[in-house]
C-alpha positions as semicolon CSV with decimal commas, in nm:
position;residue;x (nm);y (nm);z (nm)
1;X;-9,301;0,501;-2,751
2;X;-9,031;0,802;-2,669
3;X;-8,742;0,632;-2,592
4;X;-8,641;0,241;-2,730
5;X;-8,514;-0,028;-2,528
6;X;-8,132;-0,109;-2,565
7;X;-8,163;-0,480;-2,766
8;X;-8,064;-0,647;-2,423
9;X;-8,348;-0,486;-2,253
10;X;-8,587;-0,537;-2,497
11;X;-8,458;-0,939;-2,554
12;X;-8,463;-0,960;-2,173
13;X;-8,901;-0,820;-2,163
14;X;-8,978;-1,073;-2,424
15;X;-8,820;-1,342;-2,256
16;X;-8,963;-1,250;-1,914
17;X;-9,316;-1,244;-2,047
18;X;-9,284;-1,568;-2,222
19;X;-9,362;-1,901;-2,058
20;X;-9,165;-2,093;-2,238
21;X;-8,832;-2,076;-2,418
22;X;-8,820;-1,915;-2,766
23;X;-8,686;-1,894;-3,076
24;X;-8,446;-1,625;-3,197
25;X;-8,686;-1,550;-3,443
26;X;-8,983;-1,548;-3,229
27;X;-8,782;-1,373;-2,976
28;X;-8,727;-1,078;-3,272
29;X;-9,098;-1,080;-3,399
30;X;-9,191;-0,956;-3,019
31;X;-9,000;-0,715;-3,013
32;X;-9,101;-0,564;-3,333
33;X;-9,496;-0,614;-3,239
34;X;-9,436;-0,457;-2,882
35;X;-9,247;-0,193;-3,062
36;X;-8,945;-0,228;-2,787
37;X;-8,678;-0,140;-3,107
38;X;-8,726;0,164;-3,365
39;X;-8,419;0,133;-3,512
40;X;-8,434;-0,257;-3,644
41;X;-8,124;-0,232;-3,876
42;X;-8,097;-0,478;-4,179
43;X;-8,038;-0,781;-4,009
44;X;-8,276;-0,800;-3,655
45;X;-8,303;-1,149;-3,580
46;X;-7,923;-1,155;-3,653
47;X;-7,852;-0,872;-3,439
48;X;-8,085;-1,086;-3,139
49;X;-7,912;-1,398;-3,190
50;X;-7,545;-1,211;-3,173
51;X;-7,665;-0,985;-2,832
52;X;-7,743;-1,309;-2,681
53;X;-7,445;-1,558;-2,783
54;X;-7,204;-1,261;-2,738
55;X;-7,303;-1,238;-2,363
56;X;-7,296;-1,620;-2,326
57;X;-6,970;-1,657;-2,414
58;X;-6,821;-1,384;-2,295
59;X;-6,968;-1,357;-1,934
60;X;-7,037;-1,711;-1,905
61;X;-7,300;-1,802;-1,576
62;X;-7,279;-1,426;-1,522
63;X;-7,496;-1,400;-1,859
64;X;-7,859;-1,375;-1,769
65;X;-7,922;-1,641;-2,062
66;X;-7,920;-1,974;-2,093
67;X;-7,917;-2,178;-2,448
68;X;-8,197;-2,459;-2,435
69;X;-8,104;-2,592;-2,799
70;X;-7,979;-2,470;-3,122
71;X;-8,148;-2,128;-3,185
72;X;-8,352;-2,119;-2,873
73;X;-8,271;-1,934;-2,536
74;X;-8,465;-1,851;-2,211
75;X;-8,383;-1,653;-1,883
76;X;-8,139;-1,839;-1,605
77;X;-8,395;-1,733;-1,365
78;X;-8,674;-1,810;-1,525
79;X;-8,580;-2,173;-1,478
80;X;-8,752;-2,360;-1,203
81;X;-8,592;-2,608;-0,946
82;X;-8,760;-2,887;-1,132
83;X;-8,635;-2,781;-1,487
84;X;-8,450;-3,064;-1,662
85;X;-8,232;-2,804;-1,861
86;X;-7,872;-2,867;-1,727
87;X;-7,634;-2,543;-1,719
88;X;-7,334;-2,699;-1,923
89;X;-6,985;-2,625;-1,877
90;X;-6,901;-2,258;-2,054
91;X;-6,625;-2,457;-2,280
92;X;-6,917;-2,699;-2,397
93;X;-7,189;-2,408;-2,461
94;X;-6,934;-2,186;-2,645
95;X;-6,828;-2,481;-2,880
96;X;-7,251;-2,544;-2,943
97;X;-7,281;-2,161;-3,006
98;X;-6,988;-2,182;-3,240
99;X;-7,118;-2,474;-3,400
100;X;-7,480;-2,285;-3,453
101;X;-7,337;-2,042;-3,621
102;X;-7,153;-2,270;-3,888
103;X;-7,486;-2,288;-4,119
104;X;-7,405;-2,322;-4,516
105;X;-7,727;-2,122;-4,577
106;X;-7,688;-1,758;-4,471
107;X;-8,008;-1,632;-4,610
108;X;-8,303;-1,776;-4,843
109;X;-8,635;-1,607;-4,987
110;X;-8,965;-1,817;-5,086
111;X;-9,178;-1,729;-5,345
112;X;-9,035;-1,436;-5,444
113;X;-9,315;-1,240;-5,708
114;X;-9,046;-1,233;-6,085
115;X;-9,316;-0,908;-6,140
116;X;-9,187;-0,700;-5,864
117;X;-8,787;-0,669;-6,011
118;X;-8,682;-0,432;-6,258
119;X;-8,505;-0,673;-6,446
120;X;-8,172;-0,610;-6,657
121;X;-7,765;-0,737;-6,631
122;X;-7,778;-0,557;-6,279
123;X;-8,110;-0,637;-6,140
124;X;-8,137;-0,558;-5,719
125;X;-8,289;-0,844;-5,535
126;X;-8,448;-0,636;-5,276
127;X;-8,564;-0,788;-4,929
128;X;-8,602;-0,731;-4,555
129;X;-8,600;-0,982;-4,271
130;X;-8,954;-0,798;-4,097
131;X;-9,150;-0,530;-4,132
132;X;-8,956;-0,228;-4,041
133;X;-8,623;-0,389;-4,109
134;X;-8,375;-0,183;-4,350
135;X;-8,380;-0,300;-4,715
136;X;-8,119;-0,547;-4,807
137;X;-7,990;-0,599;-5,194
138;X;-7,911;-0,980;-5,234
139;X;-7,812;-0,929;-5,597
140;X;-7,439;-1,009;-5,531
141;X;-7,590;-1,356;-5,331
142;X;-7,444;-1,677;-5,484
143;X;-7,642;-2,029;-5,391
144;X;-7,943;-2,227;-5,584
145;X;-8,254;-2,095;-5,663
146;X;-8,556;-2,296;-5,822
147;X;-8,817;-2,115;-6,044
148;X;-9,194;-2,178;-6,048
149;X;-9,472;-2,200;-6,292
150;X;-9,744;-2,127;-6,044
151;X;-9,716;-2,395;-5,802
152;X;-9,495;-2,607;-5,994
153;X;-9,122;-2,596;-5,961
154;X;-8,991;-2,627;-6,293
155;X;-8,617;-2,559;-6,303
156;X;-8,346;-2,583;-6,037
157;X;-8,006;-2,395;-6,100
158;X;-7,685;-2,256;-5,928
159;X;-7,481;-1,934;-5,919
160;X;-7,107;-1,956;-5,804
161;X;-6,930;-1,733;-6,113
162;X;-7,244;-1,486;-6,196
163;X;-7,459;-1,411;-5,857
164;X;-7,810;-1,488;-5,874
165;X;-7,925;-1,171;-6,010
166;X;-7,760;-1,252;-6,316
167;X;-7,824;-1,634;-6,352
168;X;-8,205;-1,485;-6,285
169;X;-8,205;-1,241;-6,570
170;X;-8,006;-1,478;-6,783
171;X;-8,365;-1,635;-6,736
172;X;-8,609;-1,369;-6,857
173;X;-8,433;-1,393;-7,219
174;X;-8,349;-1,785;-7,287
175;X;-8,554;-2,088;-7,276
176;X;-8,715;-2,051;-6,971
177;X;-8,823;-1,701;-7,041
178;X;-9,186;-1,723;-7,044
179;X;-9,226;-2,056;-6,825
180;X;-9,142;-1,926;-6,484
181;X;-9,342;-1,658;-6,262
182;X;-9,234;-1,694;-5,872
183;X;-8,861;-1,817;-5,763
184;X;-8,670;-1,901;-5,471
185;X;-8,306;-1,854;-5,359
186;X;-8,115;-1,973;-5,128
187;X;-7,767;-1,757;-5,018
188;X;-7,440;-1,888;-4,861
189;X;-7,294;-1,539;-4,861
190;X;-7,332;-1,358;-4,486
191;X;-7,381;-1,023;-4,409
192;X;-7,312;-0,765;-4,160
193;X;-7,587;-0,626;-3,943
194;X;-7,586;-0,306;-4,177
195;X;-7,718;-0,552;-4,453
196;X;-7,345;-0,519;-4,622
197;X;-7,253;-0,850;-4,797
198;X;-6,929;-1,028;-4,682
199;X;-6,719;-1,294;-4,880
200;X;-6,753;-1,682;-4,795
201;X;-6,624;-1,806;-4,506
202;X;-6,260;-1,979;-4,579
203;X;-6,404;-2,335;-4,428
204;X;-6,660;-2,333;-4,737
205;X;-6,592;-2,472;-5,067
206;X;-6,874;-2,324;-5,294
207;X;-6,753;-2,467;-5,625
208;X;-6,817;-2,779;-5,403
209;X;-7,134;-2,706;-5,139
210;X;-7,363;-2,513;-5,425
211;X;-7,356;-2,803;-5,707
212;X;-7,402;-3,089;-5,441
213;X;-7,712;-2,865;-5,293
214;X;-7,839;-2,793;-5,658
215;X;-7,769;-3,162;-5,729
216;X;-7,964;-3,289;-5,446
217;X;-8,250;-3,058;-5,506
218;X;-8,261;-3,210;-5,857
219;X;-8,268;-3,555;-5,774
220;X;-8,546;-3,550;-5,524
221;X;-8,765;-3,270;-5,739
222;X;-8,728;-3,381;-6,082
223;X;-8,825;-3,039;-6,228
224;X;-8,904;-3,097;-6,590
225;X;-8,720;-2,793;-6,747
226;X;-8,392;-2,963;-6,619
227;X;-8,241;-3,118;-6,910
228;X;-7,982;-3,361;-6,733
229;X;-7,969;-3,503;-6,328
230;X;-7,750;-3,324;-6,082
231;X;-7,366;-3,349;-6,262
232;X;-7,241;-3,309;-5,926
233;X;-7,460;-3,591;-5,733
234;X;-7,236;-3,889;-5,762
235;X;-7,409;-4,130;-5,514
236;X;-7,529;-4,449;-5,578
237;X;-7,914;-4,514;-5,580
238;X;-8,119;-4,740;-5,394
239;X;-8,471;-4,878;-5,487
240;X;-8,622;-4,975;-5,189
241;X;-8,765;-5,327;-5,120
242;X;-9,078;-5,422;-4,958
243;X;-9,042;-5,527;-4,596
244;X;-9,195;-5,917;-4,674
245;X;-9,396;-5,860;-4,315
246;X;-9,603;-5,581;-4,488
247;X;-9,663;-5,792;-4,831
248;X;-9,795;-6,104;-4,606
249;X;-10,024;-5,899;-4,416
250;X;-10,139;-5,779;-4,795
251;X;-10,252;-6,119;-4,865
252;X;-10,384;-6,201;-4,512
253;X;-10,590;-5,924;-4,540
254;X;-10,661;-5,995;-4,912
255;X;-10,734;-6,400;-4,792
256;X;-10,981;-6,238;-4,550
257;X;-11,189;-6,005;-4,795
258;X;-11,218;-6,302;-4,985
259;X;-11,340;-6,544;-4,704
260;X;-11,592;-6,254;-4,577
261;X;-11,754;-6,285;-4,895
262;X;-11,852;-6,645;-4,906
């Protein structure tokens, strides 16, 4: 390809060769396979889903876009007469754009291989958002992460005074040293489309939001390397109680077995 698309362009050819509405995500993976964009950056999918809510909001029904639901756009004039998609009032889109972008989780990895990082006090936590994306160092992330022992997650933890890079390497030397082979993280920190890490936004509370997450995640995985339930997970629990329709249908159906043997 000699010459790249601008991103509008290239957001505006995927959406006019789709049938249906996409995802920001799916909207990005297009335009990597159709090679429309060289230059990616660090962030792609970010830099898609800014191009497009940027235009939105700022030229309102002049915008050749039109947001279907959170995270998912299609072309104004791709829509037919008998579309049921209603073109909201701009004050009403803007405040759900504004809204989408209020997530707690800026950025997560699954299954990340504990072979592939040179680990030491100052480990990088290298990743990319596709192939061809710019490398992105997540060492300086703060969140939860959970650690594996093949398929089984055996530990959930939190960062908020050491990033995750540390609390991770903290792990290749204590107790869980030689129990854990895969992990996964998940990052409130944002970044800027050059892959630069920015500080929490000034709405979030992470001493607060990271040990309710971790304490959640404990609770409802019970990994056994966790010595103590979520400190931060103050909740009352409920048992639950069988609905007594379902246990009289048990012994209708119990009566029955019996009478079908007689």
């Amino acid at each position: 390809m000699s010459k790249e698309l601008t991103w509008h362009k290239a957001i505006e050819k995927v959406l006019q060769s789709s049938s249906e509405p996409l995802r920001v995500s799916e909207i990005t993976e297009q335009i990597i396979a159709d090679e429309l964009r060289i230059n990616l950056g660090a962030t792609p999918a970010r830099t898609v889903g800014a191009q497009i809510t940027t235009s939105i909001k700022n030229k309102g029904d002049k915008s050749p876009y039109i947001r279907i639901a959170k995270g998912i756009f299609t072309l104004k004039n791709s829509l037919n007469i008998n579309d049921t998609v209603k073109v909201q009032s701009d004050k009403k889109i803007i405040k759900q754009i504004d809204e989408d972008n209020n997530d707690i989780i800026s950025s997560f990895g699954m299954f990340w291989r504990r072979k592939e990082i040179a680990w030491n006090s100052q480990s990088k936590i290298l990743g990319m958002q596709g192939i061809g994306a710019d490398t992105i160092d997540f060492s300086k992330q703060i969140g939860i992460y959970l650690l594996y022992s093949g398929k089984e997650i055996i530990y959930v933890g939190r960062s908020i005074d050491r990033p995750i890079s540390r609390r991770l390497y903290e792990h290749t030397i204590d107790r869980l040293s030689a129990r854990w082979d895969t992990f996964s993280w998940f990052g409130l920190l944002p970044f800027t489309d050059e892959g630069e890490i920015q500080e929490l936004p000034k709405n979030y509370n992470s001493n607060v939001i990271i040990p309710l997450l971790e304490s959640i995640l404990i609770e409802a995985l019970e990994p056994r390397q966790n010595r103590k339930r979520g400190d931060n997970f103050s909740d009352i629990e409920y048992l639950q109680k069988t609905d007594p329709l379902i246990e009289k249908k048990r012994i209708q159906a119990a009566v029955s077995a019996v009478i079908d043997k007689l």
